[in-house]
C-alpha positions as CSV (number, residue, x, y, z in Angstrom):
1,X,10.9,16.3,-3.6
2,X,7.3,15.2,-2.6
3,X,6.3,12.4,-5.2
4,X,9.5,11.6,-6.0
5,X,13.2,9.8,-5.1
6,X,15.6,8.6,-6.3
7,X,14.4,5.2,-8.6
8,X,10.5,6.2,-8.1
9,X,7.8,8.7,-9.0
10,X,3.9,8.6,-7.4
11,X,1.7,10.0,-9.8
12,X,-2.5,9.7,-9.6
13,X,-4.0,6.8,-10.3
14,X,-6.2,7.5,-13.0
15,X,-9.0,5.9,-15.1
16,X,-6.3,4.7,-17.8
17,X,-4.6,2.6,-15.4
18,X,-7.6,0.2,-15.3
19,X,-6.5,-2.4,-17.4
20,X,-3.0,-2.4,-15.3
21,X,-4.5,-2.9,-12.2
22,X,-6.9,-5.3,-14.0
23,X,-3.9,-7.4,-14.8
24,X,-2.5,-6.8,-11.0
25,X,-5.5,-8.0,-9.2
26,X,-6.3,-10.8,-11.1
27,X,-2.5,-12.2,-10.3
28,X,-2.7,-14.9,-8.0
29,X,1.2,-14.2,-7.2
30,X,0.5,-10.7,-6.5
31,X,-2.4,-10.4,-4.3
32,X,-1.8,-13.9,-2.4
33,X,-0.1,-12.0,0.1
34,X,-2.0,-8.7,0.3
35,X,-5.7,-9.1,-0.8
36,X,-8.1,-10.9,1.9
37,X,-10.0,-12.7,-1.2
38,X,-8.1,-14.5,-3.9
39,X,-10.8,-14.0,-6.1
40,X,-10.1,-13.5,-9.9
41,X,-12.3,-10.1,-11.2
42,X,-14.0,-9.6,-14.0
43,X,-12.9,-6.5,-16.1
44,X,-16.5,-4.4,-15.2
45,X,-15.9,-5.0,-11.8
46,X,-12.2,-3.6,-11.8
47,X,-14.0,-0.7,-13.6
48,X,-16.4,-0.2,-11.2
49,X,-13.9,-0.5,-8.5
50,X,-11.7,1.8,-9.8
51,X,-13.9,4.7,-9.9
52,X,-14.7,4.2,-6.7
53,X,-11.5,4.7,-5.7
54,X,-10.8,7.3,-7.9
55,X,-14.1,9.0,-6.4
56,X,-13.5,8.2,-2.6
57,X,-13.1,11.3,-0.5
58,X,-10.8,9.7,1.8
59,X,-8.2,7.9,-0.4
60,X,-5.9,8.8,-2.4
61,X,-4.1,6.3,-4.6
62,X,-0.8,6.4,-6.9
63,X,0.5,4.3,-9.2
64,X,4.4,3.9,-8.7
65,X,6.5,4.3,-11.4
66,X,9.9,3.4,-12.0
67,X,11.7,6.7,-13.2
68,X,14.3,5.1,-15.3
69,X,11.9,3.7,-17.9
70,X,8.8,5.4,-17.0
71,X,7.5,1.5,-16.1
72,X,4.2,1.6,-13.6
73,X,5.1,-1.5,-10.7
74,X,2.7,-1.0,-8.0
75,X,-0.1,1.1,-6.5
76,X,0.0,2.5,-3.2
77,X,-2.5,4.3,-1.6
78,X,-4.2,6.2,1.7
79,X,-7.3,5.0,2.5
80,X,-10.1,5.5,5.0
81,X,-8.8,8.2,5.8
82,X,-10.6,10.6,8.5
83,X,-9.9,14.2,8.2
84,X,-10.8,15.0,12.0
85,X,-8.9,12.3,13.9
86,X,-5.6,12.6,11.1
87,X,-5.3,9.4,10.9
88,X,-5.6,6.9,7.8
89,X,-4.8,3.3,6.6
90,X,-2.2,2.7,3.9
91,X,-2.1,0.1,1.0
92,X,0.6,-1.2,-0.8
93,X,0.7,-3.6,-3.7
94,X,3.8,-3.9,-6.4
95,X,2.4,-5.7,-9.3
96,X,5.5,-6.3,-11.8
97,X,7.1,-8.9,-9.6
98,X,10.7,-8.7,-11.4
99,X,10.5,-5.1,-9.2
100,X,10.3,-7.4,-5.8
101,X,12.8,-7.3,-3.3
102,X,14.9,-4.6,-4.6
103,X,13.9,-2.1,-2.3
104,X,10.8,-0.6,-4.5
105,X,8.6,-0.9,-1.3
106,X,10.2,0.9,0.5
107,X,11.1,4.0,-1.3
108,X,7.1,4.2,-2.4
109,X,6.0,3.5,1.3
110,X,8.4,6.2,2.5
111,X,7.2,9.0,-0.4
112,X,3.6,8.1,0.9
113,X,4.2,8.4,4.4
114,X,5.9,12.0,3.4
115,X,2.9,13.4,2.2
116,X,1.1,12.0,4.8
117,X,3.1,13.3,7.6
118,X,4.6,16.5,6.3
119,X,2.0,18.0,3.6
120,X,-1.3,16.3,5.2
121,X,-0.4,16.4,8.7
122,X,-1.8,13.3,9.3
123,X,-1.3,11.9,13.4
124,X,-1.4,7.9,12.6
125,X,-0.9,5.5,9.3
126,X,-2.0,2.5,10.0
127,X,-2.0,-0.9,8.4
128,X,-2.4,-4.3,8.0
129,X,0.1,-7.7,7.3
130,X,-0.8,-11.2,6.9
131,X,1.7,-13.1,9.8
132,X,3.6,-15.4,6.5
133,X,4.8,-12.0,5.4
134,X,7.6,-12.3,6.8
135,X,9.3,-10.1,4.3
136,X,6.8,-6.7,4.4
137,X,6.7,-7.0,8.3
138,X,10.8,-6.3,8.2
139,X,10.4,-3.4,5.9
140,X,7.2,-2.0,8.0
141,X,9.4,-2.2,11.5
142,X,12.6,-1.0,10.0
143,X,10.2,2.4,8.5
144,X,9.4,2.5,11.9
145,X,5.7,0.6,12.4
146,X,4.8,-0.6,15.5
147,X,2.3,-3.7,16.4
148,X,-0.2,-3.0,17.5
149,X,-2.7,-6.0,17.8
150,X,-3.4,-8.9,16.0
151,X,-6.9,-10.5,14.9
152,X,-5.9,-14.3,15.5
153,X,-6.6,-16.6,12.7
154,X,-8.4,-14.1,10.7
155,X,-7.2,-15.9,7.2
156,X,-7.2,-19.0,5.7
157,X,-4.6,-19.7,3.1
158,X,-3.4,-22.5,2.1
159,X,-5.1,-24.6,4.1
160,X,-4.1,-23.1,7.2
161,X,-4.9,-20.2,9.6
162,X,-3.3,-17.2,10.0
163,X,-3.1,-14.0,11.7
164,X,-3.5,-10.7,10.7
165,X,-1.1,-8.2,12.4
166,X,-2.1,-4.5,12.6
167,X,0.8,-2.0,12.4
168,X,1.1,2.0,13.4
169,X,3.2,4.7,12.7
170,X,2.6,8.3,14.5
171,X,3.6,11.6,12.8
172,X,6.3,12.1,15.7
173,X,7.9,8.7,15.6
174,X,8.1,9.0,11.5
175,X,10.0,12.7,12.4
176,X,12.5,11.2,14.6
177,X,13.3,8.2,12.7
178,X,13.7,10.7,9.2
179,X,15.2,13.4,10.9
């Protein structure tokens, strides 16, 4: 069922989730591996961000929720995307970090790329990994993502340089590996 599996729900992000995502983005744990800045955001500007989002005509973002207790753990989302070439970047963030490594990921990042592929008819999801991530670049290659380039030393964290790898998935290589 589109939205859904087995452990996890998407539904619409929504103005009530501010103060969620408030407390996600402002958690140095969380976004040290995801967000380019490790800035800490002041509740206006999560706000204004948020309605942005929320506004955008092409993204669409969900907050995950785990089905068992109806518990919100992430946000995942489609973004940039352009209607004419069918392509479109994808975000992923789980926020409640007792939901890491337990396959969460995943099961979101396959529900999006569902209605990406099969209700949107989108031709490319792309995306974007910081090299240290060692652990989201195994679960992007075994969905099926393929490298694509890299922007050398794009990031520095923790004193050091890093890369930034970009990933891609086509609708037909996303068909063969689900069929």
């Amino acid at each position: 069922m589109l939205f859904e599996s087995t452990r996890m729900k998407l539904r619409k992000m929504t103005n009530e989730d501010t103060e969620l995502y408030h407390k996600w983005r402002n958690d140095i744990e969380v976004i040290r591996s995801t967000y380019l800045s490790l800035d800490m955001y002041h509740m206006d500007e999560t706000k204004e961000f948020v309605t942005r989002i929320l506004e955008s005509p092409t993204g669409k973002s969900y907050i995950m929720v785990e089905k068992e207790n109806e518990t919100p753990i992430g946000i995942i989302s489609l973004v940039n995307i352009d209607y004419k070439n069918r392509n479109a970047e994808c975000i992923i963030d789980i926020g409640e970090k007792e939901y890491w490594g337990k396959g969460y990921g995943s099961e979101g990042l396959k529900l999006l790329l569902d209605l990406a592929f099969y209700e949107m008819n989108l031709h490319r999801v792309a995306l974007k990994v910081f090299s240290f991530n060692d652990r989201a670049i195994r679960l992007y290659k075994k969905i099926g993502f393929q490298e694509e380039g890299i922007s050398r030393q794009s990031l520095f964290r923790n004193g050091k340089w890093h890369d930034i790898i970009h990933m891609g998935i086509l609708q037909d290589e996303y068909f063969e590996q689900n069929q």
